[in-house]
DOVEXSE-745157 format. One record per residue (C-alpha): residue number from 1; x, y, z; residue in one letter. Coordinates in nm, 4 decimals, padded with zeros to 6 digits. Layout:
N
+-----+----------+----------+----------+------+
: seq :        x :        y :        z : type :
+-----+----------+----------+----------+------+
: NUM :        X :        Y :        Z :    a :
...
+-----+----------+----------+----------+------+
This chain:
180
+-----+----------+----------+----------+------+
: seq :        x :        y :        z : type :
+-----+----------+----------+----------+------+
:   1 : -13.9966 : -12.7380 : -03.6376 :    x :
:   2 : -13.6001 : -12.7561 : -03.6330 :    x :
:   3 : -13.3943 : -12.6085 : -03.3864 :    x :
:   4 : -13.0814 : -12.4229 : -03.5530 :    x :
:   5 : -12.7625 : -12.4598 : -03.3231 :    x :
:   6 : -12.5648 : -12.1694 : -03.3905 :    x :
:   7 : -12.1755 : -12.1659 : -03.2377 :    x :
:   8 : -11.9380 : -11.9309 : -03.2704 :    x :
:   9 : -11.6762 : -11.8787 : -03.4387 :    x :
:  10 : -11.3480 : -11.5981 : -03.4942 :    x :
:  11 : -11.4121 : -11.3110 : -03.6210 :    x :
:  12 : -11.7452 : -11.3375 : -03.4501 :    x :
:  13 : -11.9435 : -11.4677 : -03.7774 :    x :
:  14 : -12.2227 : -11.7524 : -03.6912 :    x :
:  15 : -12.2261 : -12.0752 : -03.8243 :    x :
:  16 : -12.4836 : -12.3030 : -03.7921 :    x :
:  17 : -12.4163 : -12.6336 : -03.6451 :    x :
:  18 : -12.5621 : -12.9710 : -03.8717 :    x :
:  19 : -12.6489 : -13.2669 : -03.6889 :    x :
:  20 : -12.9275 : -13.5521 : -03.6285 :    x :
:  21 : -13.0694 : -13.5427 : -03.2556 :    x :
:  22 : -13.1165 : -13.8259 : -03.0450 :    x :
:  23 : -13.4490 : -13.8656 : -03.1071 :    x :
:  24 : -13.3923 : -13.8985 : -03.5123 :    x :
:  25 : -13.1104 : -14.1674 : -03.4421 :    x :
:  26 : -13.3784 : -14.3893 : -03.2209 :    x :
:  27 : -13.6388 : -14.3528 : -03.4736 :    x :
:  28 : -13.3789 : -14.4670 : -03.7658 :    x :
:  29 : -13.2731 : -14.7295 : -03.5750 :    x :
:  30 : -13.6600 : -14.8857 : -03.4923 :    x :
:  31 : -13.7451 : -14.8743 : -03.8275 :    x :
:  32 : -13.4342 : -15.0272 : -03.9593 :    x :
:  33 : -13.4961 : -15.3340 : -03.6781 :    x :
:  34 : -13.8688 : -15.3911 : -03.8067 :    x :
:  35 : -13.7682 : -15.4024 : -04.1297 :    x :
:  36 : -13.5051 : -15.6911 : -04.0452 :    x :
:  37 : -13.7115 : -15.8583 : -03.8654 :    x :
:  38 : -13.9785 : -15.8640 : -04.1797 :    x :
:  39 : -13.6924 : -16.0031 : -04.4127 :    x :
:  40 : -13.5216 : -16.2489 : -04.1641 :    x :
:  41 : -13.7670 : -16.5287 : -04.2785 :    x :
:  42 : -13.7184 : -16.5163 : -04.6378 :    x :
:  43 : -13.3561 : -16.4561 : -04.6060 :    x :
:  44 : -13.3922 : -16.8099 : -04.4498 :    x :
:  45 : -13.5764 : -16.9581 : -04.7331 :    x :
:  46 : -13.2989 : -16.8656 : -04.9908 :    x :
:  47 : -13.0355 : -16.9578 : -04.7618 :    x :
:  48 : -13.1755 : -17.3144 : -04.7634 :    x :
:  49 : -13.3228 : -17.3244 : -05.0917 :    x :
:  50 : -12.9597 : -17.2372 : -05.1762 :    x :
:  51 : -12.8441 : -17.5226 : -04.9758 :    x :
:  52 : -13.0461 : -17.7189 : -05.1532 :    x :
:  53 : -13.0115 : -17.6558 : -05.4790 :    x :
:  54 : -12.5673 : -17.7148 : -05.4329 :    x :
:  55 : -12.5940 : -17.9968 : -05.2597 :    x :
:  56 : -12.8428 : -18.1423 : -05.5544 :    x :
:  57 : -12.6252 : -18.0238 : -05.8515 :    x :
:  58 : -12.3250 : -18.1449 : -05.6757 :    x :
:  59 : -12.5153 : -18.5478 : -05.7157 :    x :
:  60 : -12.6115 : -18.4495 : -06.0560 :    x :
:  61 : -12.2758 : -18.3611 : -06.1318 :    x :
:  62 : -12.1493 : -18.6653 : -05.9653 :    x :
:  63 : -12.3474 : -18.9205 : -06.1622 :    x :
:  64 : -12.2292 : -18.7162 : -06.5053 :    x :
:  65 : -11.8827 : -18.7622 : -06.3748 :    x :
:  66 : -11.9389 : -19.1221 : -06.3005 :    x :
:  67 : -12.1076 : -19.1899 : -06.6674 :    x :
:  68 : -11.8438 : -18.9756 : -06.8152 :    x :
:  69 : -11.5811 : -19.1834 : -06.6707 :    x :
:  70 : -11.7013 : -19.5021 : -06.7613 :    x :
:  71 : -11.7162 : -19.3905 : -07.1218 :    x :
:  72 : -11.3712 : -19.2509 : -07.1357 :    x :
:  73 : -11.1906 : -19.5612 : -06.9624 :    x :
:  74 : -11.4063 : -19.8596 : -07.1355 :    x :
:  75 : -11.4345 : -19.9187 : -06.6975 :    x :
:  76 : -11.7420 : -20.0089 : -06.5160 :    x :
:  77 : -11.7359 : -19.6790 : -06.2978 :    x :
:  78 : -11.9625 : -19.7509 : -05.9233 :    x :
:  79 : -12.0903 : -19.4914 : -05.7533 :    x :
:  80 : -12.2069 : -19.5495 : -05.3918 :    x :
:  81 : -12.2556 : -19.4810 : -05.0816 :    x :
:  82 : -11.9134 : -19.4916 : -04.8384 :    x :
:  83 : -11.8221 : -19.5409 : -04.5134 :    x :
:  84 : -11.4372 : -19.5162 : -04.4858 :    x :
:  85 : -11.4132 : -19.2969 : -04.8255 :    x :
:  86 : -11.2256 : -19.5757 : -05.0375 :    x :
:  87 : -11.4502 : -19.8607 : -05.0685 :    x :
:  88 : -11.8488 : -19.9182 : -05.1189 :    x :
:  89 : -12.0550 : -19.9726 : -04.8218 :    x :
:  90 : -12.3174 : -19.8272 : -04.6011 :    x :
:  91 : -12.2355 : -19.5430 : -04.4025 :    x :
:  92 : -12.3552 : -19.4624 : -04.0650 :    x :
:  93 : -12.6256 : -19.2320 : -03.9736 :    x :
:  94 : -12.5957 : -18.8416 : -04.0072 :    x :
:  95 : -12.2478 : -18.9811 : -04.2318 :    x :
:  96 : -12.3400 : -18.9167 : -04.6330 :    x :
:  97 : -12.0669 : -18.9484 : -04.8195 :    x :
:  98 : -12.0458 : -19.1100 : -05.1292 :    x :
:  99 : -11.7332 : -19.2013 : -05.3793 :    x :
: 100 : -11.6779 : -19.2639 : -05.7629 :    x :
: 101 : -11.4819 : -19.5938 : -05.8110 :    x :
: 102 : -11.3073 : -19.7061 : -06.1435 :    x :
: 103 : -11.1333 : -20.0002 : -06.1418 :    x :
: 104 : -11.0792 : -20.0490 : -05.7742 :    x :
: 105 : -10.9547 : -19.6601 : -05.7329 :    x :
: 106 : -11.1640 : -19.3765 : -05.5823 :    x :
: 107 : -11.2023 : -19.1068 : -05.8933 :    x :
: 108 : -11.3914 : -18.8924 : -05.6783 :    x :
: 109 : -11.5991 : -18.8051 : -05.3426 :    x :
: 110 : -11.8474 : -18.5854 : -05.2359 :    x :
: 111 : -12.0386 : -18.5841 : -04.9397 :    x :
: 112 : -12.3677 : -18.4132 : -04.8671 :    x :
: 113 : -12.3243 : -18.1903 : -04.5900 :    x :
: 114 : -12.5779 : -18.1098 : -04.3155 :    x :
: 115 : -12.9052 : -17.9786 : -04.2912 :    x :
: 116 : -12.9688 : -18.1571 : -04.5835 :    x :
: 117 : -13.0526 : -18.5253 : -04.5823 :    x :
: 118 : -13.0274 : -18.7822 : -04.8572 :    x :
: 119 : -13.1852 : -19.0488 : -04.9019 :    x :
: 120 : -13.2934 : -19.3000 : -05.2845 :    x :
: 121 : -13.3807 : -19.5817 : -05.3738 :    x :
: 122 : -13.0225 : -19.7708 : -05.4013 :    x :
: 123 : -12.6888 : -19.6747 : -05.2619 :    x :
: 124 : -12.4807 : -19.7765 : -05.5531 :    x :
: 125 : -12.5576 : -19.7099 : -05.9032 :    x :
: 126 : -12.2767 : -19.8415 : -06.1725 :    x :
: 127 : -12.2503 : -19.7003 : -06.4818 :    x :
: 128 : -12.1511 : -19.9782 : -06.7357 :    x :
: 129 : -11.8587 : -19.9094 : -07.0663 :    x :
: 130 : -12.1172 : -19.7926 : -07.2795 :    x :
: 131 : -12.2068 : -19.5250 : -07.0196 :    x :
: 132 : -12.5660 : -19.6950 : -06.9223 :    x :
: 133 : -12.6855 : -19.7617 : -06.5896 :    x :
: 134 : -12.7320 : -20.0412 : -06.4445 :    x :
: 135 : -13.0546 : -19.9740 : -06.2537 :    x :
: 136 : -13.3229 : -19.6765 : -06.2844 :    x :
: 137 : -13.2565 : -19.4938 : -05.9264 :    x :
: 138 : -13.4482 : -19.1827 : -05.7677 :    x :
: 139 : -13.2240 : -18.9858 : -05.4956 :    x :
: 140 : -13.4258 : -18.7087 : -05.2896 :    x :
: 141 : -13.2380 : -18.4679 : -05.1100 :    x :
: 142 : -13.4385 : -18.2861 : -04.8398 :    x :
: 143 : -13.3919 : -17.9803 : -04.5839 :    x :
: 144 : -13.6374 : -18.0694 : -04.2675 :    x :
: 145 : -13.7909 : -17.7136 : -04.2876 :    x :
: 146 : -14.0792 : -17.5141 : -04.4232 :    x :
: 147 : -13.9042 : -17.2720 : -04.5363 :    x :
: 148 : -13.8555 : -17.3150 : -04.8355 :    x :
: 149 : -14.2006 : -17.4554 : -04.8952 :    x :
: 150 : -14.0542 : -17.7119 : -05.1668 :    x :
: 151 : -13.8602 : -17.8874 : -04.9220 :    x :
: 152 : -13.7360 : -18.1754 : -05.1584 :    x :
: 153 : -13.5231 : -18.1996 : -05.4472 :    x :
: 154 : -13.6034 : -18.5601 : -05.6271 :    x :
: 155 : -13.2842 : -18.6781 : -05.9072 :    x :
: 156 : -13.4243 : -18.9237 : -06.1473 :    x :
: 157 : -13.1824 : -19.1467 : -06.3154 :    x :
: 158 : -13.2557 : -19.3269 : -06.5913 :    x :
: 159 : -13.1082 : -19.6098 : -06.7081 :    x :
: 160 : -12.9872 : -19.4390 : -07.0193 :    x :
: 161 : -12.7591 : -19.2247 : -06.7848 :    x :
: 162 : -12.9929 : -18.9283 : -06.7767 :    x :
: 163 : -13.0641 : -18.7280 : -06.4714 :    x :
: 164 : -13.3612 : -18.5181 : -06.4305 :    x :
: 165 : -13.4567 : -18.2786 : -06.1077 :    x :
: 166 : -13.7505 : -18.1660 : -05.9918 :    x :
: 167 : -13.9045 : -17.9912 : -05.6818 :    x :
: 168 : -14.1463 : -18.1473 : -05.4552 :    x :
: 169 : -14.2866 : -17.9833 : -05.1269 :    x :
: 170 : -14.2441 : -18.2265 : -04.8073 :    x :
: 171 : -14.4188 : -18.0436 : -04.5933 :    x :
: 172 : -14.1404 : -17.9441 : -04.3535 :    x :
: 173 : -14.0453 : -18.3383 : -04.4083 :    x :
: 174 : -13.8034 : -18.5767 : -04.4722 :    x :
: 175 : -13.8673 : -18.9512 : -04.4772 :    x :
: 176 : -13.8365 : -19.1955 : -04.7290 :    x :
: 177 : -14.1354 : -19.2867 : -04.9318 :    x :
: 178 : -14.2949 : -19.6300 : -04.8990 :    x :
: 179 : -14.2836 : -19.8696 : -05.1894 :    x :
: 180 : -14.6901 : -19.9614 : -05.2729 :    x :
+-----+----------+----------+----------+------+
């Protein structure tokens, strides 16, 4: 049962006074903190499967611009792996960034930024006049999580310059796969 507050006011008519009590406020605000505390974990998932998916469509988008390139400017177009941002080579650890190079100038760069990992089976793939490939290549990008369960994003590359993506759950891992 509710208590009515009643004040006063001129003329000496009563108006009741509206209000939550103390004890409503620290109920609202218990409830409210197990309810975020239900939802933080899948929040997480689709922040990383977010993470994820960018960082793969921004390769896929890459290797299109790189193909696209090399049909436009009759150019062998490279794209590859980079550790000074102008010329092809092998970065350092934890350092993924990767350019587009036509005819000795960088076209573009991208870099995949951290918590995801990338790793494939090259680190150059050069996309020839008529807009082939030179070699079939499979990138995985990973997040080193559970969460989301599918973990791994593999881009297939064919050497007719397609690109296909699919999921693949690492189980919370990220290594390279052996050759057989």
């Amino acid at each position: 049962m509710r208590r009515v507050c009643v004040r006063r006011v001129r003329g000496g008519t009563a108006v009741p006074v509206r209000g939550y009590t103390l004890i409503e406020l620290m109920v609202t605000v218990a409830v409210m903190a197990v309810v975020l505390a239900i939802a933080t974990p899948s929040f997480t998932s689709v922040v990383n499967g977010n993470r994820l998916g960018s960082q793969t469509e921004e390769l896929v988008s890459s290797l299109q611009f790189a193909r696209s390139e090399a049909l436009r400017r009759s150019q062998v177009v490279t794209l590859c792996q980079t550790a000074d941002g102008a010329t092809c080579g092998v970065a350092p650890a934890g350092q993924m960034q990767w350019v587009a190079i036509a005819n000795g100038a960088v076209v573009r760069s991208f870099a995949i930024k951290p918590p995801v990992v990338l790793f494939g089976s090259t680190n150059t793939v050069r996309f020839m006049t008529n807009g082939m490939a030179d070699t079939d290549a499979d990138f995985t990008l990973c997040i080193p999580t559970t969460l989301p369960a599918e973990n791994q994003r593999v881009v297939s590359l064919l050497v007719g310059g397609r690109s296909a993506v699919a999921r693949r759950n690492g189980n919370g891992e990220c290594e390279a796969e052996e050759e057989p």
